[in-house]
Biopython code that builds the backbone (N, CA, C, O; Angstrom):
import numpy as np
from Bio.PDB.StructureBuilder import StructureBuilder

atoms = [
    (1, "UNK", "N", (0.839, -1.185, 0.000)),
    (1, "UNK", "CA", (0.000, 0.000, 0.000)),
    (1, "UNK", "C", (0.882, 1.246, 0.000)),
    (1, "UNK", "O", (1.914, 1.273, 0.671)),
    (2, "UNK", "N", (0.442, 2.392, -0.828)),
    (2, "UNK", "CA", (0.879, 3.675, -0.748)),
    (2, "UNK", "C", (0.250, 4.308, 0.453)),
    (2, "UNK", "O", (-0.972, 4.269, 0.600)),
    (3, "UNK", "N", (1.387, 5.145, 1.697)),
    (3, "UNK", "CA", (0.471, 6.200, 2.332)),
    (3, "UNK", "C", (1.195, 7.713, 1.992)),
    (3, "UNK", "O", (2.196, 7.839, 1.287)),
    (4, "UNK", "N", (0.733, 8.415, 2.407)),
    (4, "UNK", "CA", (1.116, 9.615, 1.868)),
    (4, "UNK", "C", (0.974, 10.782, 3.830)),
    (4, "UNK", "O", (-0.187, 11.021, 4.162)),
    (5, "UNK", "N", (1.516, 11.040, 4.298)),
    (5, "UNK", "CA", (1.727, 12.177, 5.058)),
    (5, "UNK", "C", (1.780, 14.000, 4.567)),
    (5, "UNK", "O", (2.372, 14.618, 3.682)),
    (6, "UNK", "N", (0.993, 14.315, 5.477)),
    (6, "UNK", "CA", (1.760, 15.978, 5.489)),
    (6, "UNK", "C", (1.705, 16.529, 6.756)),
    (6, "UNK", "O", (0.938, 16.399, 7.711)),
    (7, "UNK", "N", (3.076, 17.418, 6.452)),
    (7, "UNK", "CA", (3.418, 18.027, 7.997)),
    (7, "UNK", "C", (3.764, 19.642, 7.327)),
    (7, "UNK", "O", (3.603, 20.013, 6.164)),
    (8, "UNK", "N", (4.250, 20.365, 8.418)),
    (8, "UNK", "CA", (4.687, 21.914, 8.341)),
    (8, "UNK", "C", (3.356, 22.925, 8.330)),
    (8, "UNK", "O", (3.646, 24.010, 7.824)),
    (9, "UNK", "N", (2.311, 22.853, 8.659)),
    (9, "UNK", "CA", (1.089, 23.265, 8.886)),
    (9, "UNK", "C", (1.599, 24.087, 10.598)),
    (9, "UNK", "O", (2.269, 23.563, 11.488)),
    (10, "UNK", "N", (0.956, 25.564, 10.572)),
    (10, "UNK", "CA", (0.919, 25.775, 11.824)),
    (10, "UNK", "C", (-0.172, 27.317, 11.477)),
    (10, "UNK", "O", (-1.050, 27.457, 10.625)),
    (11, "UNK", "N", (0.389, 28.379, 12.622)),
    (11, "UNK", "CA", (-0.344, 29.472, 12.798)),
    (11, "UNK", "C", (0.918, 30.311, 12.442)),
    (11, "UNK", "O", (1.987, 30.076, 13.006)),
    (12, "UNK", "N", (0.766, 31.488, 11.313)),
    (12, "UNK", "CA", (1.336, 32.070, 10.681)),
    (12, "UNK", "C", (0.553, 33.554, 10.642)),
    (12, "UNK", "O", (-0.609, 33.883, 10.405)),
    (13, "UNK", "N", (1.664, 34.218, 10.963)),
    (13, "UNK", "CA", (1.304, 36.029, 10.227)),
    (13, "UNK", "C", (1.188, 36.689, 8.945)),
    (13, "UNK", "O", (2.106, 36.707, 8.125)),
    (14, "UNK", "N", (-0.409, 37.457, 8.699)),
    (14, "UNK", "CA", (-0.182, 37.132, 7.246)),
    (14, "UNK", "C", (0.820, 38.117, 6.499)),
    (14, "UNK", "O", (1.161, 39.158, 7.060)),
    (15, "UNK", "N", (1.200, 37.849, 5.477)),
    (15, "UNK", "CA", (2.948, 38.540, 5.162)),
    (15, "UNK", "C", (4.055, 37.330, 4.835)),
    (15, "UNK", "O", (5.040, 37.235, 4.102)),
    (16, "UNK", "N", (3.511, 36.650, 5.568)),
    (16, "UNK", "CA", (4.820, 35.990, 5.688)),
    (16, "UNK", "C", (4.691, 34.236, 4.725)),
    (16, "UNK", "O", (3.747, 33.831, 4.046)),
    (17, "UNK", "N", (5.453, 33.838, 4.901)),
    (17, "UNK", "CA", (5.328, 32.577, 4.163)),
    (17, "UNK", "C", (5.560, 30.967, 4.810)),
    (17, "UNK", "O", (5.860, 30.880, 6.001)),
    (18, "UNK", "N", (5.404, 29.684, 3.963)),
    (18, "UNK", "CA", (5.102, 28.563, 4.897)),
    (18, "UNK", "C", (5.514, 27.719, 3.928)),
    (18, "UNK", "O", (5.624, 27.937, 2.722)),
    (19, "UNK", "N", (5.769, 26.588, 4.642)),
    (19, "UNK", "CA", (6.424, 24.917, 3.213)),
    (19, "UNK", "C", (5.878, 24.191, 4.533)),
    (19, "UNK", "O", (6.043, 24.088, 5.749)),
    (20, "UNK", "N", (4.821, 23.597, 3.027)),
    (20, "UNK", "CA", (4.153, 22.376, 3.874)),
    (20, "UNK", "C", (5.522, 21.396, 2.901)),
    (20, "UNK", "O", (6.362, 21.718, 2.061)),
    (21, "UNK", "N", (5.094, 19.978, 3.656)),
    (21, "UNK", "CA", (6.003, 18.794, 3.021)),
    (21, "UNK", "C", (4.451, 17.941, 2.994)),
    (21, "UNK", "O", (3.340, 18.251, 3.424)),
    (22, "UNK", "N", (5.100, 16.441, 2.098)),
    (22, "UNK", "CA", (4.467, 15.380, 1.344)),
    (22, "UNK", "C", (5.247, 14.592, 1.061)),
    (22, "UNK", "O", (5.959, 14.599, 0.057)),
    (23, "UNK", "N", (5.200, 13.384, 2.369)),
    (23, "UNK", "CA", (6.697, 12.271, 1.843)),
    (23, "UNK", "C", (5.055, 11.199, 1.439)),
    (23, "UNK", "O", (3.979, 11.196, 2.036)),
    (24, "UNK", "N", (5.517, 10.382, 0.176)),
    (24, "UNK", "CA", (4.765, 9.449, 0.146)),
    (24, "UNK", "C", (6.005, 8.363, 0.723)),
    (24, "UNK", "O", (7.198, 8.662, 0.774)),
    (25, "UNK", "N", (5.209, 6.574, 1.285)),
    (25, "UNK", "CA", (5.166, 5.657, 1.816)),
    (25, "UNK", "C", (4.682, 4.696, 1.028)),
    (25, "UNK", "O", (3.581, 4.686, 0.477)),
    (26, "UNK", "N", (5.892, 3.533, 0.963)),
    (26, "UNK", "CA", (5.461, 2.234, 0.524)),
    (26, "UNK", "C", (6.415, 1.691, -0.124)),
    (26, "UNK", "O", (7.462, 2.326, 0.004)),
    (27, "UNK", "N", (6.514, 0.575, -0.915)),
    (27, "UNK", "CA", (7.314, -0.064, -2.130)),
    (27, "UNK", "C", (6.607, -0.343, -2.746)),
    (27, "UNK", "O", (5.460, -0.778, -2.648)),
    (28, "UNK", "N", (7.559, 0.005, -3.827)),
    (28, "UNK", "CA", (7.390, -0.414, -5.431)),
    (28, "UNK", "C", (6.201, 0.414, -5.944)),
    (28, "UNK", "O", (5.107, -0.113, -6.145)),
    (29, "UNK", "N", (6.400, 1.519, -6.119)),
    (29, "UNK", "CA", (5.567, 2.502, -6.412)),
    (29, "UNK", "C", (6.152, 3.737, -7.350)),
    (29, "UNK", "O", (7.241, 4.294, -7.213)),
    (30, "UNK", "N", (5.258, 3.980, -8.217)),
    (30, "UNK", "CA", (6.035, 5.328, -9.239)),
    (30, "UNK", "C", (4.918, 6.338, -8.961)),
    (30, "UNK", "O", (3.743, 6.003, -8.808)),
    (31, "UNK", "N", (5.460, 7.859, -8.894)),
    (31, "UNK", "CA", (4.312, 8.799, -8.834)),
    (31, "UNK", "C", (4.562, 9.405, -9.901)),
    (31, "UNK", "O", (5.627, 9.866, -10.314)),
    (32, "UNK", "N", (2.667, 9.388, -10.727)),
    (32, "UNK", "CA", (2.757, 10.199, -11.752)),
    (32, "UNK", "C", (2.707, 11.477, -11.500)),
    (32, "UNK", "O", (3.332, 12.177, -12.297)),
    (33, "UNK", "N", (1.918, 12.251, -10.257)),
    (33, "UNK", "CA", (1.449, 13.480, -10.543)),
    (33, "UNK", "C", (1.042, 14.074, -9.039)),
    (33, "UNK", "O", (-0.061, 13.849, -8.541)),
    (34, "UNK", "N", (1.929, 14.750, -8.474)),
    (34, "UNK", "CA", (0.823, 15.236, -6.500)),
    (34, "UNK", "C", (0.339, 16.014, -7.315)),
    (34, "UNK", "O", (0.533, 16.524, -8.418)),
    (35, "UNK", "N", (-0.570, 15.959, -6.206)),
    (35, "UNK", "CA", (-1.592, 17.610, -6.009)),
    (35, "UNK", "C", (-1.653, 17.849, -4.895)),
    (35, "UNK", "O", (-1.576, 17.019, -3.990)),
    (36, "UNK", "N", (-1.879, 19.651, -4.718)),
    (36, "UNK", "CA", (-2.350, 20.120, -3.564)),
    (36, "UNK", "C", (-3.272, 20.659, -3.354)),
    (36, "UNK", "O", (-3.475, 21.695, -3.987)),
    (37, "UNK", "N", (-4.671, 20.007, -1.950)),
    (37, "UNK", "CA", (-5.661, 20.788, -2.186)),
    (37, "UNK", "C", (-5.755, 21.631, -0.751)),
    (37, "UNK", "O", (-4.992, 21.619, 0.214)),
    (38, "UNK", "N", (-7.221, 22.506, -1.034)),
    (38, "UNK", "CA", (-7.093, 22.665, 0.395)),
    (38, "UNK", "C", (-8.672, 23.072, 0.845)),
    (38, "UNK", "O", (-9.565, 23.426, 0.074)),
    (39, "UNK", "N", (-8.724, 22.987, 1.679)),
    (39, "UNK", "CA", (-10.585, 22.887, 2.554)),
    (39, "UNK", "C", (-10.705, 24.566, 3.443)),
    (39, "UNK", "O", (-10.517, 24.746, 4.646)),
    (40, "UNK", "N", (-10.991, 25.387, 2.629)),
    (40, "UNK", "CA", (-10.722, 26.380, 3.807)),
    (40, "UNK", "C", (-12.516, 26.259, 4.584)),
    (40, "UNK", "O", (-13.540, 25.804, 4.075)),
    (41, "UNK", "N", (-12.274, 26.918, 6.067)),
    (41, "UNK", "CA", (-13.303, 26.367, 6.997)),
    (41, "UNK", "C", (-14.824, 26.617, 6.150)),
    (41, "UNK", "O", (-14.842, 27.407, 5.206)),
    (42, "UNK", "N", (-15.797, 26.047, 6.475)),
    (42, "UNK", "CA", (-17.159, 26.380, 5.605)),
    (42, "UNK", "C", (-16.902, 25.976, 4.086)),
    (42, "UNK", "O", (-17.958, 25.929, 3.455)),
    (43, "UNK", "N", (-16.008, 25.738, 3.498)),
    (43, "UNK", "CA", (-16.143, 25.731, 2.316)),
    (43, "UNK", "C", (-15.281, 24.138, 1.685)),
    (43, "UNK", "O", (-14.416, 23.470, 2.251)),
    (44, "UNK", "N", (-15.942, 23.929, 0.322)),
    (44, "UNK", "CA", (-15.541, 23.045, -0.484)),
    (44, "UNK", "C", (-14.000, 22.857, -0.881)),
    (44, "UNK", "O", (-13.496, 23.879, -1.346)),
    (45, "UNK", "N", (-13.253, 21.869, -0.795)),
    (45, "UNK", "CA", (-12.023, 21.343, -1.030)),
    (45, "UNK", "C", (-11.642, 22.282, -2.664)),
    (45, "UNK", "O", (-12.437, 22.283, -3.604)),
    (46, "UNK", "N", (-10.424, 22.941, -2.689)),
    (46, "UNK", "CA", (-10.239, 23.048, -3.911)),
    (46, "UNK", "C", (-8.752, 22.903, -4.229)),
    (46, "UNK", "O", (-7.868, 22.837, -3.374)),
    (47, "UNK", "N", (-8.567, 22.861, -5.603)),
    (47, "UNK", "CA", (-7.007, 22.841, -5.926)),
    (47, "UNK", "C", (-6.200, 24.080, -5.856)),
    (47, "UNK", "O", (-6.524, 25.207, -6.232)),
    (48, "UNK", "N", (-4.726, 23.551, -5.131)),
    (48, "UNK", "CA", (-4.306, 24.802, -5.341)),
    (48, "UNK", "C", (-2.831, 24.830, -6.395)),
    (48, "UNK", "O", (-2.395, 25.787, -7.035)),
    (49, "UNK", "N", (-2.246, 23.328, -6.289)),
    (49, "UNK", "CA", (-1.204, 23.314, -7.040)),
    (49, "UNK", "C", (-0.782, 21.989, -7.500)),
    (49, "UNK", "O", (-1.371, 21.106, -6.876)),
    (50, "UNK", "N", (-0.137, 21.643, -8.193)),
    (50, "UNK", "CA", (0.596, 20.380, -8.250)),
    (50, "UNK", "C", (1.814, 20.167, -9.658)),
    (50, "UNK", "O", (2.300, 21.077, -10.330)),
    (51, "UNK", "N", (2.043, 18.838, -9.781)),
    (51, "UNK", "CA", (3.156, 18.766, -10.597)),
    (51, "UNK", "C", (3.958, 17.511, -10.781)),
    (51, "UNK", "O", (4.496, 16.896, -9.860)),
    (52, "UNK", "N", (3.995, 17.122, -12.301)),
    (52, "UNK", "CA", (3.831, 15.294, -12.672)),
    (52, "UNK", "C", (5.046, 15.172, -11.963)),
    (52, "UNK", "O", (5.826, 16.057, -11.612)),
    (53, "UNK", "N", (5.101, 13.812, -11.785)),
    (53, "UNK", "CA", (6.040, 12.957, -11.182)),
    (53, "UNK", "C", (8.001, 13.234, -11.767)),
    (53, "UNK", "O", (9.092, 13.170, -11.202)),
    (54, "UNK", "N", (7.643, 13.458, -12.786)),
    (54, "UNK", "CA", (8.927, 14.044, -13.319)),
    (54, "UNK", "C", (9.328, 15.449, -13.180)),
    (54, "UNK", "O", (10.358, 15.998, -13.572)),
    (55, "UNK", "N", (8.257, 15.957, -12.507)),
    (55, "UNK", "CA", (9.193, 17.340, -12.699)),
    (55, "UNK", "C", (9.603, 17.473, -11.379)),
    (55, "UNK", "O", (9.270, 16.673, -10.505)),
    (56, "UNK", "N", (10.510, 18.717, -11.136)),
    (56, "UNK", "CA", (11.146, 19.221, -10.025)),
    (56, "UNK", "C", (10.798, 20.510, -9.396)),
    (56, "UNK", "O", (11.111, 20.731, -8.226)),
    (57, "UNK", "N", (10.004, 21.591, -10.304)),
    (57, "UNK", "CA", (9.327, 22.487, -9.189)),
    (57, "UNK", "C", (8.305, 23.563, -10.719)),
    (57, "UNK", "O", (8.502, 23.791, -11.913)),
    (58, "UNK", "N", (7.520, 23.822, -9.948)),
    (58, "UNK", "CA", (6.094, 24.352, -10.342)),
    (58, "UNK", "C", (5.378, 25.345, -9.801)),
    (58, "UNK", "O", (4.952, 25.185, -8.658)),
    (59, "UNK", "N", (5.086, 26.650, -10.563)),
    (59, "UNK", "CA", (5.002, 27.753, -10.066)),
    (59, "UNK", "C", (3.505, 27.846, -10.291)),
    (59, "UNK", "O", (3.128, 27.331, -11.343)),
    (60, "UNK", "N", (2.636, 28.358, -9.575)),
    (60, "UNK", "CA", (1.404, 28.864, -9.359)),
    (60, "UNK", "C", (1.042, 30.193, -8.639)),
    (60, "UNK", "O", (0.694, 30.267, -7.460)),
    (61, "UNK", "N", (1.148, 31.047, -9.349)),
    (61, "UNK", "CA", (0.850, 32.322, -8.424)),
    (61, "UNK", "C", (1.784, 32.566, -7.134)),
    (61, "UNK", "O", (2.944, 32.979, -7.154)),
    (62, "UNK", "N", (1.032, 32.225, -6.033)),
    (62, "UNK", "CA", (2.284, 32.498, -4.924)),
    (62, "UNK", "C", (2.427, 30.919, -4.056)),
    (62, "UNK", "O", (2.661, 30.592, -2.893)),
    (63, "UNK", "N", (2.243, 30.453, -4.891)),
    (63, "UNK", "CA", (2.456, 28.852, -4.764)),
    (63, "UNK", "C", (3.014, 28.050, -5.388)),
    (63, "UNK", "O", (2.498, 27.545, -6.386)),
    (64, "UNK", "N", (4.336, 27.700, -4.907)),
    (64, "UNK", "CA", (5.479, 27.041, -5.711)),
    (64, "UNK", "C", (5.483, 25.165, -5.257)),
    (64, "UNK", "O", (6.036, 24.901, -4.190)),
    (65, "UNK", "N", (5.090, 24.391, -5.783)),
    (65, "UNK", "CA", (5.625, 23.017, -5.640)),
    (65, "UNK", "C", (6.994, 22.016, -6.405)),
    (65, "UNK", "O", (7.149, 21.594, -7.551)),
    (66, "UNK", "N", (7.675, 21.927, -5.375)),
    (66, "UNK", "CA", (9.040, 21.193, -5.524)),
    (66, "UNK", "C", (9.555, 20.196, -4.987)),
    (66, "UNK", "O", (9.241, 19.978, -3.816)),
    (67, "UNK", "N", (10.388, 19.391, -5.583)),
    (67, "UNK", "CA", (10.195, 18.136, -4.835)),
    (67, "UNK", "C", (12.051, 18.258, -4.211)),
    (67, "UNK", "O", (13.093, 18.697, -4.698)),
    (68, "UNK", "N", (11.739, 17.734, -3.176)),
    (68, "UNK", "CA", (13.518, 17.609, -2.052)),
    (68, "UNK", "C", (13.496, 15.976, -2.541)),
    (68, "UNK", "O", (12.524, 15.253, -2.325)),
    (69, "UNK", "N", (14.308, 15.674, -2.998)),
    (69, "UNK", "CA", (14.915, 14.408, -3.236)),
    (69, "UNK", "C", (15.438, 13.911, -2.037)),
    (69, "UNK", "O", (14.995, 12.827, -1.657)),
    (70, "UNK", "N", (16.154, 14.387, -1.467)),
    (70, "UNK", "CA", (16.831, 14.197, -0.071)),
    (70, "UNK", "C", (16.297, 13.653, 0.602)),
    (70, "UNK", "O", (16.898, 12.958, 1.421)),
    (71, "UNK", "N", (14.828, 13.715, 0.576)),
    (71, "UNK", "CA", (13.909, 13.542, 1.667)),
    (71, "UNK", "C", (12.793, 13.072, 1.233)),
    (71, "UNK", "O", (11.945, 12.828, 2.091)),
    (72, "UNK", "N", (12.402, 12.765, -0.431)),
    (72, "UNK", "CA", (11.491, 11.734, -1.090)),
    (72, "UNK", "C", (10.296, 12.569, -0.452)),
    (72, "UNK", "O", (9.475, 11.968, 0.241)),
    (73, "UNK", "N", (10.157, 14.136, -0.696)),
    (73, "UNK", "CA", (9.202, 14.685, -0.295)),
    (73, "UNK", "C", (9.009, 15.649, -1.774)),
    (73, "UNK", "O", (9.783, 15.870, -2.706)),
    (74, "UNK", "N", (7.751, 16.043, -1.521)),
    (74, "UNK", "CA", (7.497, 16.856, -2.583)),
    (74, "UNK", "C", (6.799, 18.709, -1.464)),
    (74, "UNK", "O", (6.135, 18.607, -0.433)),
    (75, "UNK", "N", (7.004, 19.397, -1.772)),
    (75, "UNK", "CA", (6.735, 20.662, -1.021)),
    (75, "UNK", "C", (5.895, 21.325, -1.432)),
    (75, "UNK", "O", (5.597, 21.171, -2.617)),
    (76, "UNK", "N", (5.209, 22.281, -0.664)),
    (76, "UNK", "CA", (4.329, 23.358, -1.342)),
    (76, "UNK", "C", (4.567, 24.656, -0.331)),
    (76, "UNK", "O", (4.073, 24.772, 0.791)),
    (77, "UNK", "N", (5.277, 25.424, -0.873)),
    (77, "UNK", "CA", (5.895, 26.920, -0.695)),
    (77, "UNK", "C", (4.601, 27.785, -0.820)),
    (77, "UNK", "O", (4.139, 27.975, -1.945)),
    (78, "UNK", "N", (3.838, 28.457, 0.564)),
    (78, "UNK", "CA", (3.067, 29.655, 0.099)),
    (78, "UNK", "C", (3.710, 30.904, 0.214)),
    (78, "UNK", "O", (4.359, 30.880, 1.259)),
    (79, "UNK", "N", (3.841, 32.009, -0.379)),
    (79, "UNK", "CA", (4.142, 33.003, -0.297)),
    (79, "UNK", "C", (3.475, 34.650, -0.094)),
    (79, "UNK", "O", (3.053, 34.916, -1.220)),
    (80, "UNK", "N", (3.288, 35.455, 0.516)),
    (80, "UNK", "CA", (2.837, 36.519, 0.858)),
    (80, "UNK", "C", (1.044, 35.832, 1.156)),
    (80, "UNK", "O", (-0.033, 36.071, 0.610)),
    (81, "UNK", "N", (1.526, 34.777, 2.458)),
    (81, "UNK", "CA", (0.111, 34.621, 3.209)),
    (81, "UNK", "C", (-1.114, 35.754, 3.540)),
    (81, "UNK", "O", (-1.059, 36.907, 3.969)),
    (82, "UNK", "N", (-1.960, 35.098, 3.240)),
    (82, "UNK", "CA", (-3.245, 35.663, 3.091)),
    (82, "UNK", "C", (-4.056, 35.048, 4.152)),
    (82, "UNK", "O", (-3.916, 33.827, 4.234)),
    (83, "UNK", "N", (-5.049, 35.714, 5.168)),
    (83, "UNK", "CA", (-5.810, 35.253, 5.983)),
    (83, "UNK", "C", (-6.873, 34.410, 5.187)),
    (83, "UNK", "O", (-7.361, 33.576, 5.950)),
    (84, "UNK", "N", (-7.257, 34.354, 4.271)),
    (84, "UNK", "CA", (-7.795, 33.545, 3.037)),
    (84, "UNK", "C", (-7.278, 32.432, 2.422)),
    (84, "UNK", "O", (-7.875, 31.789, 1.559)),
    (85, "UNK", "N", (-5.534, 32.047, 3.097)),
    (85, "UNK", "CA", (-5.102, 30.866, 2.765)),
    (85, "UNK", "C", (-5.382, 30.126, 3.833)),
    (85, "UNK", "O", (-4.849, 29.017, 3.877)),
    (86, "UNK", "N", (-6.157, 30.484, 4.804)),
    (86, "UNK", "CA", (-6.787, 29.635, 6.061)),
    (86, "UNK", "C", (-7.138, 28.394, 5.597)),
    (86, "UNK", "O", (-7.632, 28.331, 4.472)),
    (87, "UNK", "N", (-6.949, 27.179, 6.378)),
    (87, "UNK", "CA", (-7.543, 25.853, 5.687)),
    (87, "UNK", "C", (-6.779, 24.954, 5.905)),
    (87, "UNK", "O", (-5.585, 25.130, 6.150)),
    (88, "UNK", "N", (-7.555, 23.439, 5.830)),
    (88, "UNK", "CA", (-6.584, 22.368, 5.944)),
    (88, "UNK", "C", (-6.137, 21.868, 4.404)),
    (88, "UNK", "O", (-6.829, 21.699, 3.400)),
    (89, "UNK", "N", (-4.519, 21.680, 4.655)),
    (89, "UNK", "CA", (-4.218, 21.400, 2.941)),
    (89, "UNK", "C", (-3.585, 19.893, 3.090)),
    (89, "UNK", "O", (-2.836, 19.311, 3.875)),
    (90, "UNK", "N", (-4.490, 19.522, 1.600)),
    (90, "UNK", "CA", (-3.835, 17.931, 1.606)),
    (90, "UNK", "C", (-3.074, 17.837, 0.726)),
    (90, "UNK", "O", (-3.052, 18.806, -0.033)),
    (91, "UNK", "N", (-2.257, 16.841, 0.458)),
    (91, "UNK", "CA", (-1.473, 16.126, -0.662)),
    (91, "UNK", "C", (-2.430, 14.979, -1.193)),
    (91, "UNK", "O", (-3.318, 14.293, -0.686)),
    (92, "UNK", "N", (-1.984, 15.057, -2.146)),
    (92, "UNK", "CA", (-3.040, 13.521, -3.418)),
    (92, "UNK", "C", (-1.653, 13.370, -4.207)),
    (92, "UNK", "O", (-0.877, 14.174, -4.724)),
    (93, "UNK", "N", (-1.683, 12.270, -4.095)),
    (93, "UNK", "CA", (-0.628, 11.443, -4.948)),
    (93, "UNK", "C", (-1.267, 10.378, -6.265)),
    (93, "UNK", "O", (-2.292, 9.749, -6.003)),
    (94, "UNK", "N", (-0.910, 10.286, -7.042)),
    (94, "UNK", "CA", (-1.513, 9.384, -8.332)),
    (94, "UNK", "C", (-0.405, 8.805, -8.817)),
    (94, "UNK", "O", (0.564, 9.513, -9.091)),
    (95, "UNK", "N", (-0.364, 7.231, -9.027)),
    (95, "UNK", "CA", (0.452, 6.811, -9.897)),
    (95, "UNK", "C", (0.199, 5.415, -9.575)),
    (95, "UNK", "O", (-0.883, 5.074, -9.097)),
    (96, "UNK", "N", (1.360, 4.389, -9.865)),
    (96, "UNK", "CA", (1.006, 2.795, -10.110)),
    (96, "UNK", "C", (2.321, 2.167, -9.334)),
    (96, "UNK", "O", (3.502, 2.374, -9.610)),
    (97, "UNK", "N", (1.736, 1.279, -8.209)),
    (97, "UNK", "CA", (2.553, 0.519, -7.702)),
    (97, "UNK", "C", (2.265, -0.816, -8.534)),
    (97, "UNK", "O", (1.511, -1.111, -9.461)),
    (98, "UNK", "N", (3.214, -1.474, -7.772)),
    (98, "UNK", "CA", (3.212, -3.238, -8.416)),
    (98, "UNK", "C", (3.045, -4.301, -7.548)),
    (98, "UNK", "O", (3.647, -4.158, -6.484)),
    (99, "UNK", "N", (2.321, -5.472, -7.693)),
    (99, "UNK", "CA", (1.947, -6.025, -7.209)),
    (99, "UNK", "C", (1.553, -7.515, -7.771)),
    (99, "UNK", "O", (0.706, -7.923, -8.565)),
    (100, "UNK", "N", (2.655, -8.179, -6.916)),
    (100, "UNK", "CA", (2.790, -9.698, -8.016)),
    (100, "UNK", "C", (2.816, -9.420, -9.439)),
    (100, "UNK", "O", (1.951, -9.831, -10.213)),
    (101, "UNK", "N", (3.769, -8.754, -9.761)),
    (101, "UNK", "CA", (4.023, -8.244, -10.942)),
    (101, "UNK", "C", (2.983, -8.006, -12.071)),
    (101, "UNK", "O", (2.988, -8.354, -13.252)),
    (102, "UNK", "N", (1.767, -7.046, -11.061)),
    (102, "UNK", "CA", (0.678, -6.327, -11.824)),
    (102, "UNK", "C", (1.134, -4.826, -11.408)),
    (102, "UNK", "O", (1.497, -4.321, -10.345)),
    (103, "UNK", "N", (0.977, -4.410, -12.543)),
    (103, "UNK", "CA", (0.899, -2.548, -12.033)),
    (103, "UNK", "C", (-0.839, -2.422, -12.257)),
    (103, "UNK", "O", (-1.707, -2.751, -13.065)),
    (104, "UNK", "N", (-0.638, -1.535, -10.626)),
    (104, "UNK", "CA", (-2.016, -1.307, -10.216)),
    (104, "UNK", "C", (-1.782, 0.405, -10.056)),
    (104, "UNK", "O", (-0.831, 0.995, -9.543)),
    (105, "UNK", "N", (-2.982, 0.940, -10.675)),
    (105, "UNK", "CA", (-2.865, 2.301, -10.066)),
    (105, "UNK", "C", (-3.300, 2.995, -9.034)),
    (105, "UNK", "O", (-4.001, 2.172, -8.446)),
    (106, "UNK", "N", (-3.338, 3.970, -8.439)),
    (106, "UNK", "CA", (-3.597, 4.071, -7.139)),
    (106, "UNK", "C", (-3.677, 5.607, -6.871)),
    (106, "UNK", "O", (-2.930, 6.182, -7.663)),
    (107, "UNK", "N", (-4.135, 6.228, -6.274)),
    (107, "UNK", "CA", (-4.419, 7.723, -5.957)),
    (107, "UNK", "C", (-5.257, 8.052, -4.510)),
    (107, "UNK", "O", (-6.442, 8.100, -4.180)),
    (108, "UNK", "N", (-3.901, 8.256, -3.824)),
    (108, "UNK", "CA", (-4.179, 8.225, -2.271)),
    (108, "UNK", "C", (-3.808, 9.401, -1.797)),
    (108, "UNK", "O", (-2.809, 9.931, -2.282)),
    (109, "UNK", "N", (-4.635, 10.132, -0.615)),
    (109, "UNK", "CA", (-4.694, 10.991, -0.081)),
    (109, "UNK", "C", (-4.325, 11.227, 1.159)),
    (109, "UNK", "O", (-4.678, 10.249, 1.818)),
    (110, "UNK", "N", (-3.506, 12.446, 2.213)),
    (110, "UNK", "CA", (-2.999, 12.561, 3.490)),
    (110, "UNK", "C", (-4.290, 13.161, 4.524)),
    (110, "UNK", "O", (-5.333, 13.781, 4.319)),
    (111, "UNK", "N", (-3.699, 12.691, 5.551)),
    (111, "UNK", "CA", (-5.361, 13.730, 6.204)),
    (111, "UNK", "C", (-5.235, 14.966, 6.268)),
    (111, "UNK", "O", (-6.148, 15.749, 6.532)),
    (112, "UNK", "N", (-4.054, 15.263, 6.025)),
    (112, "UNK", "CA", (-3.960, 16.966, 5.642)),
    (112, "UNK", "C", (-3.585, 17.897, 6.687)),
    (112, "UNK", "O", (-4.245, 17.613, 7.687)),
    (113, "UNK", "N", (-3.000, 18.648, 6.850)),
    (113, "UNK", "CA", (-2.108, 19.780, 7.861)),
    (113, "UNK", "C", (-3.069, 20.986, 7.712)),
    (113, "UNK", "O", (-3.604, 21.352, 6.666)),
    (114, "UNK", "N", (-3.209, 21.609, 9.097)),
    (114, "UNK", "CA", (-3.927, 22.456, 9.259)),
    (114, "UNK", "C", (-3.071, 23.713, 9.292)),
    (114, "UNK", "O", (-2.318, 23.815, 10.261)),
    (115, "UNK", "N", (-3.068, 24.650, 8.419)),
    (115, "UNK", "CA", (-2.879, 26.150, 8.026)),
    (115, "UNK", "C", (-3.486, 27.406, 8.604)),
    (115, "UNK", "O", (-4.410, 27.775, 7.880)),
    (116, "UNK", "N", (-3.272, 28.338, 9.830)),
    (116, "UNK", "CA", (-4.408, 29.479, 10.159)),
    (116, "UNK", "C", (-3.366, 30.736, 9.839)),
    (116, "UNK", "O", (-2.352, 30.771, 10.536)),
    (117, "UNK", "N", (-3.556, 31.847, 8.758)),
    (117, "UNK", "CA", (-3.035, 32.586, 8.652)),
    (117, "UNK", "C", (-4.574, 33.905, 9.251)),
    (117, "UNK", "O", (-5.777, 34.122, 9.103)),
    (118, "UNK", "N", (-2.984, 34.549, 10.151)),
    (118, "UNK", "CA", (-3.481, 35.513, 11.213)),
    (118, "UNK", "C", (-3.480, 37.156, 10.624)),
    (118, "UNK", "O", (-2.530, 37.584, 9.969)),
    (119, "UNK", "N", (-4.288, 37.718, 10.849)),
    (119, "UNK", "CA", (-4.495, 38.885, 9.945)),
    (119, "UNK", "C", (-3.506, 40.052, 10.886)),
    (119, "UNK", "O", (-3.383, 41.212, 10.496)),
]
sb = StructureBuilder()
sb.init_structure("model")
sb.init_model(0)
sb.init_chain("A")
sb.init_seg("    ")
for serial, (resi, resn, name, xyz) in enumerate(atoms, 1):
    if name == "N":
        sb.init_residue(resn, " ", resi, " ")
    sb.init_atom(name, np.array(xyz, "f"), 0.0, 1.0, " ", f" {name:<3s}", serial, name[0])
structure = sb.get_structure()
C-alpha cells in the first residue's frame, strides 16, 4: 500500500510565508502526478497546485511546488500569506505501484495539515 503524510502546517502572520512537506510511503511505487488541495473552513475542497512525477518544481501564483529528493518529499511553498489561505491542505498522490508483478494504479490521499493565517 501507498500512504502519503503531510506536515509543516501551523499558525502564521499574514505577510509571511510557509512549506508544507508530502513524503509518500510504501514499495514499489512510481508517482505520476501530487496535487495540492485545500478545505478552507465552511467551504468546499479546492485545488491549489501540483506537478507530474517528473518534474522538479512548479510555479502557481504564490504557490510554488518542488520536490527535495533528499527527503522523497514533494513541497508546497506559500508566499505573501493571506488570511484567506486559512484551511486544511492535503497532498493527493496518483500513480502505479506493483503487485505480483501487476501494475495497479492508485491515488491516495494525506489527512492533511492544518494552516491558520493571522491577519
Amino acid at each position: 500500500q501507498v500512504q502519503v503524510a503531510e506536515s509543516g502546517g501551523g499558525l502564521v502572520q499574514a505577510g509571511g510565508s510557509l512549506r508544507l512537506s508530502c513524503i509518500a510511503s510504501g514499495s514499489s511505487f512510481s508517482v505520476d502526478h501530487t496535487d495540492w488541495y485545500r478545505q478552507p473552513p465552511g467551504k468546499q475542497r479546492e485545488w491549489v497546485a501540483g506537478m507530474p512525477g517528473s518534474g522538479v518544481t512548479s510555479v502557481t501564483g504564490r504557490f510554488t511546488v518542488s520536490r527535495d529528493k533528499a527527503k522523497n518529499a514533494v513541497n508546497l511553498e506559500i508566499d505573501s500569506l493571506k488570511p484567506e489561505d486559512t484551511g486544511v491542505y492535503y497532498c493527493s498522490i496518483r500513480g502505479l505501484r506493483t503487485s505480483r508483478g501487476t501494475l495497479i494504479p492508485f491515488d491516495v490521499w494525506g489527512q492533511g495539515t492544518q494552516v491558520t493565517v493571522s491577519s
